[in-house]
Every structure is written in C-alpha cells, then in structure tokens.
N, C-alpha and C positions, 0 to 999 in steps of 0.2 A: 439476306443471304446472297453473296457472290452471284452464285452459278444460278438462282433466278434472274437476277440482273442481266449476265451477261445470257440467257436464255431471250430475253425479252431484245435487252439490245441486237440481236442476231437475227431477231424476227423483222425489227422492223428494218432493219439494212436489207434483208432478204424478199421486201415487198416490192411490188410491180405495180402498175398498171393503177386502174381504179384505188386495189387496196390503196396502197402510198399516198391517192388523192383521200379518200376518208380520211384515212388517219390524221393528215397533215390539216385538213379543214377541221377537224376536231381539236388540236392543237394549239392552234394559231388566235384562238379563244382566249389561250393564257397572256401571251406579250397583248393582246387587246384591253384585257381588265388590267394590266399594268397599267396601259397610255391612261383609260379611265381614271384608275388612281392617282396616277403622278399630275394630270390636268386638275384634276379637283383640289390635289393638294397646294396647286399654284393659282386656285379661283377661276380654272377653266371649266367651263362646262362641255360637256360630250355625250354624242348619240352613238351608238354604237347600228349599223344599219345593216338589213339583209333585205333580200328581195329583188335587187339590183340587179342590169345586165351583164355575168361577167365580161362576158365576149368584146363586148360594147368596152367596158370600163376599161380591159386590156387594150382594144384597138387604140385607144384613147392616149391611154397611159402607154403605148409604144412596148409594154410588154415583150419579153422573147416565148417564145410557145412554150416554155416547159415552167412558166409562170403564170398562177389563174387565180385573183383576185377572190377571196371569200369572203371578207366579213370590208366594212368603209367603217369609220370614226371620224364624224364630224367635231369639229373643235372650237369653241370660241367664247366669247362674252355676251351674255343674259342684255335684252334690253333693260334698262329700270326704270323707263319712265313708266 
C-alpha cells in the first residue's frame, strides 16, 4: 500500500541523531551479503567482521565525521596447499 510506504519513507528521513545511526548500521548488512555473494560467485572468499575499532578504522580510512564504519569484508583467495 502507497501511504504505508510513503509512512515509513517519512519516518526514516525524519530521523536524527542515534536513531538514523541504528537504522543505517542495521542496513548496511544488505549491500554486505551482496559483496559476499557476488565474491563467491567469482571464487572469492569473504569474512564479513565486527568487533573492530571504528574510531580507529575511520581515523585510518581519513573518514569525514558524518561517516562511521560498521561492519569490514575481507576479501580474497583460500590457500590450497
């Protein structure tokens, strides 16, 4: 229905503060399982990683403050020996 849609769409333009960070760290899960999929699909393997410092990964990664690092996706090829 329309007017849930654009209910929801209205909500989340209308968030601030923390909200807007939840929501968007919850999010940002999807294009993740994407990288995962499309890597395997091409024989890449990937970690998907939490626990990390953002602060740190920002400082690192030159970040602009309204940018805060949630989830890492390491990427690469399996040894096989």
């Amino acid at each position: 229905e329309v007017g849930k849609f654009k209910e929801m769409i209205t909500g989340i333009v209308g968030m601030k503060g923390e909200s807007i960070k939840d929501w968007v760290q919850k999010q940002v899960y999807i294009p993740a399982e994407l990288l995962i999929l499309a890597a395997a699909e091409k024989g890449i393997d990937s970690c998907p990683m939490e626990g990390f410092d953002p602060a740190g990964v920002a400082k690192v990664l030159e970040l602009p403050e309204y940018m805060f690092p949630t989830v890492l996706v390491s990427l690469g090829y399996r040894n096989m020996e």
